[in-house]
C-alpha positions, -999 to +999 in steps of 0.1 A: +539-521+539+513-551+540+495-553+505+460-545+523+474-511+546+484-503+508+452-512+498+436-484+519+457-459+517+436-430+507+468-421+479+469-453+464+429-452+462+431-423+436+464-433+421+454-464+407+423-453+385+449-423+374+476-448+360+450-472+345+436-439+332+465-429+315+481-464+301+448-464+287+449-425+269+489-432+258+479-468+245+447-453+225+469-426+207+484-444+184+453-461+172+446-452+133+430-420+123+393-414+132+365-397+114+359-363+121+346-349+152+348-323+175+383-313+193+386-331+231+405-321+255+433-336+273+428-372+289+388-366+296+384-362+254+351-348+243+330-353+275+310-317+270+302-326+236+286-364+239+246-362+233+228-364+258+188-355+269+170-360+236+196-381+219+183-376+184+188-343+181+220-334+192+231-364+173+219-348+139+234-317+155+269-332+150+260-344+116+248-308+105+287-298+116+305-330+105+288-347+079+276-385+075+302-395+097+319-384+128+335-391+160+337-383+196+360-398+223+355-400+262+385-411+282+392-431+258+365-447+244+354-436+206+320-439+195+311-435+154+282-412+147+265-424+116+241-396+099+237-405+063+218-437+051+243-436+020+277-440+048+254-462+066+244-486+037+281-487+024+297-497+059+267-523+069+258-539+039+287-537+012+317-535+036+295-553+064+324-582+069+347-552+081+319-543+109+303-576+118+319-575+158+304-561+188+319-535+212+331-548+244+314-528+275+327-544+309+299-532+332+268-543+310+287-570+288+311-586+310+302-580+349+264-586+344+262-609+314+247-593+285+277-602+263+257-638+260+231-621+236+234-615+202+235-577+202+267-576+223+288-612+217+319-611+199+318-621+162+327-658+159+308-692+149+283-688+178+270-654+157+270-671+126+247-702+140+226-680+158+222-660+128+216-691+106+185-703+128+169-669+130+166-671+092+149-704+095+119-681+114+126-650+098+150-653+068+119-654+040+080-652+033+078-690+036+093-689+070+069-659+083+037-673+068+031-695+101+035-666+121+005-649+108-023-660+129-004-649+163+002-616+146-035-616+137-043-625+174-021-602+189-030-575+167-069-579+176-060-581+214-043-547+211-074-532+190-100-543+216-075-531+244-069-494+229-108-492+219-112-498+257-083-477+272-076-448+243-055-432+267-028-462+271-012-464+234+022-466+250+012-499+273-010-517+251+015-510+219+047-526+244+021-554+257+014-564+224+049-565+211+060-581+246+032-611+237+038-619+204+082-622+206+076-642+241+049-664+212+075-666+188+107-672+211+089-695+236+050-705+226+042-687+259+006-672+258+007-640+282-021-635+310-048-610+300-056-589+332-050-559+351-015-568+362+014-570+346+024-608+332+050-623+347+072-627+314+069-596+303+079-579+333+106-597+336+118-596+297+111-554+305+129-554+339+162-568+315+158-546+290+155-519+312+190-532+331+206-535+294+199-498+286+217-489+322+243-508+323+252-506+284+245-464+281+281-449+279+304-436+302+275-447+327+300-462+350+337-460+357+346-491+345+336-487+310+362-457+308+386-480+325+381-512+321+416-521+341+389-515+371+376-550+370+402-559+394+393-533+416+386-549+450+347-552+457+353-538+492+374-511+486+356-471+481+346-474+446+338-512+441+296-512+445+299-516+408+308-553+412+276-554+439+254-536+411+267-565+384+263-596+407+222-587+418+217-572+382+235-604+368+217-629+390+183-611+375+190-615+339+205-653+342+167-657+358+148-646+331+170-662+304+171-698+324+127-691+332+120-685+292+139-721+287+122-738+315+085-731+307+091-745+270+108-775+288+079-781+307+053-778+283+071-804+259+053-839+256+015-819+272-013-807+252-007-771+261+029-774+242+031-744+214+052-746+180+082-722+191+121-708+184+133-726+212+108-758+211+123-766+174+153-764+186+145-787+216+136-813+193+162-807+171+181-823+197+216-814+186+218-781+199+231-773+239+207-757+259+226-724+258+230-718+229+193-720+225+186-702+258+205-669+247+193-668+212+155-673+221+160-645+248+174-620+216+145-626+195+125-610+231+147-586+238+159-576+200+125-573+191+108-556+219+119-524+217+125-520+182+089-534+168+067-510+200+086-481+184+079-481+148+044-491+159+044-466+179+059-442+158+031-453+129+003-442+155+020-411+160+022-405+121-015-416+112-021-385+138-003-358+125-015-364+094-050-371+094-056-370+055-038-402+049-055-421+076-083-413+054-073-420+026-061-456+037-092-462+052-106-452+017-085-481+002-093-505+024-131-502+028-131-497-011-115-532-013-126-548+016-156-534+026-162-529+062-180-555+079-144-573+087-109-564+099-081-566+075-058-595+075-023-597+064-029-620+036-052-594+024-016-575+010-008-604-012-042-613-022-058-579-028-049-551-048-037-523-021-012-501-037-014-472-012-015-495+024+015-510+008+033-479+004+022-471+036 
């Protein structure tokens, strides 16, 4: 029978997922022992019991029955649920050597691309460089103290924007965030208006493709990766369609961030940056410095909008501390001014700072 008529046979359709399926499952079980968890079943392992809906809960959930550390599995693929800061502290920081690699997921990493960023590329000398120049702008007090007047700028933008729109804490908190990383990465100055800046939506747009494409178990080929060879034509292949246009997206955004700083070297408008240093620098290639100025955005984003936003949410469920810091500060700095953030090392503020 010719290779194609095989091809589309409706048989050989199913059958080839099902083998890949279980080479996979026989070639997992004799992997070392794994924390514990709760029991799977055959082949499909603990699909019912993965978290899902609010993620934090069900997660401490399985903590409350398993203790600091467990495990589920799903067709294969074993994710580690961490829910003790002591486990987590001893795997990340005194046995951190032994956990320093990234997973490998083949729709999100692989098909689209995301495996170039920091979060998700494979432990090697690339990490370890890209590691060593994010200490240059974050690594120490020194390195930070330049940073503080676009923090103070930022931070003034987003107190006249919520004074003006109370009722948009979640958009002006991201916008913020969104401004000052694209600042820091790229010495690009967002657009003040009632649309959207360009960068930012795009930087969102990725992000918002990472969290699809990366979620577990979101798509077939995660759970068997032997599926990258699967024909693009054939019932089942629109995940190679999805990766190409979500693919051709995020190499956009990553190659746009490079080429504004590259245009603005050698004008007046030009801004001290991440990737402008390393411009000048001259001895570093283009992509390395494209990728790791696209992680500061993207590993920042998120992160830095949540605890802010989760510090808002704090100051209102308890009221009586917002008052007493604003006791502090108008006891030490009066009230005719904002505060600054050289006001913590300059000024005695004991209860902001354990704030």
């Amino acid at each position: 029978m010719p290779v194609v008529s095989l091809l589309l046979d409706g048989r050989w359709t199913l059958a080839f997922p099902a083998l890949a399926l279980c080479v996979q499952y026989l070639r997992k079980s004799t992997r070392p022992p794994l924390p514990p968890g709760p029991r799977g079943l055959p082949i499909v392992g603990n699909i019912f019991d993965v978290p899902s809906g609010d993620l934090w809960i069900q997660v401490s959930k399985l903590g409350d029955m398993w203790g600091g550390i467990s495990s589920v599995t799903v067709f294969g693929q074993t994710t580690i649920i961490v829910n003790s800061l002591k486990v987590a502290e001893d795997l990340l920081d005194t046995h951190g050597a032994n956990f320093s690699d990234r997973p490998v997921i083949p729709m999100g990493g692989e098909l689209v691309g995301f495996n170039n960023t920091l979060i998700l590329s494979q432990y090697g000398e690339r990490v370890r460089t890209e590691r060593k120049l994010f200490h240059r702008v974050f690594g120490s007090h020194a390195a930070i103290k330049p940073l503080i007047p676009l923090i103070s700028t930022e931070i003034h933008k987003l107190l006249r924007n919520l004074a003006r729109n109370p009722d948009r804490v979640m958009e002006e908190t991201g916008r913020t965030v969104g401004a000052l990383t694209l600042r820091i990465a790229y010495g690009y100055q967002t657009i003040d208006g009632p649309e959207q800046d360009p960068y930012i939506k795009m930087f969102e747009t990725a992000a918002h493709d990472f969290a699809r494409t990366t979620t577990p178990v979101a798509f077939l080929i995660d759970v068997i990766p032997a599926l990258r060879y699967w024909p693009e034509w054939l019932p089942g292949g629109g995940f190679h369609t999805t990766a190409k246009i979500l693919g051709k997206r995020l190499h956009h955004t990553i190659d746009s961030g490079l080429e504004y700083v590259k245009s603005q070297k050698g004008t007046s408008n030009a801004e001290p940056s991440f990737a402008y240093a390393l411009l000048e620098e001259g001895n570093h290639d283009e992509y390395l410095i494209k990728w790791a100025a696209a992680s500061i955005q993207a590993g920042g984003s998120d992160t830095t909008a949540a605890q802010l936003e989760g510090f808002l949410l704090a100051m209102i469920l308890y009221p009586d501390v917002q008052v007493a810091a604003q006791k502090e500060l108008d006891s030490v700095i009066g009230n005719d001014r904002l505060p600054e953030l050289s006001d913590r090392t300059q000024l005695q503020l004991p209860y902001m700072d354990a704030l």
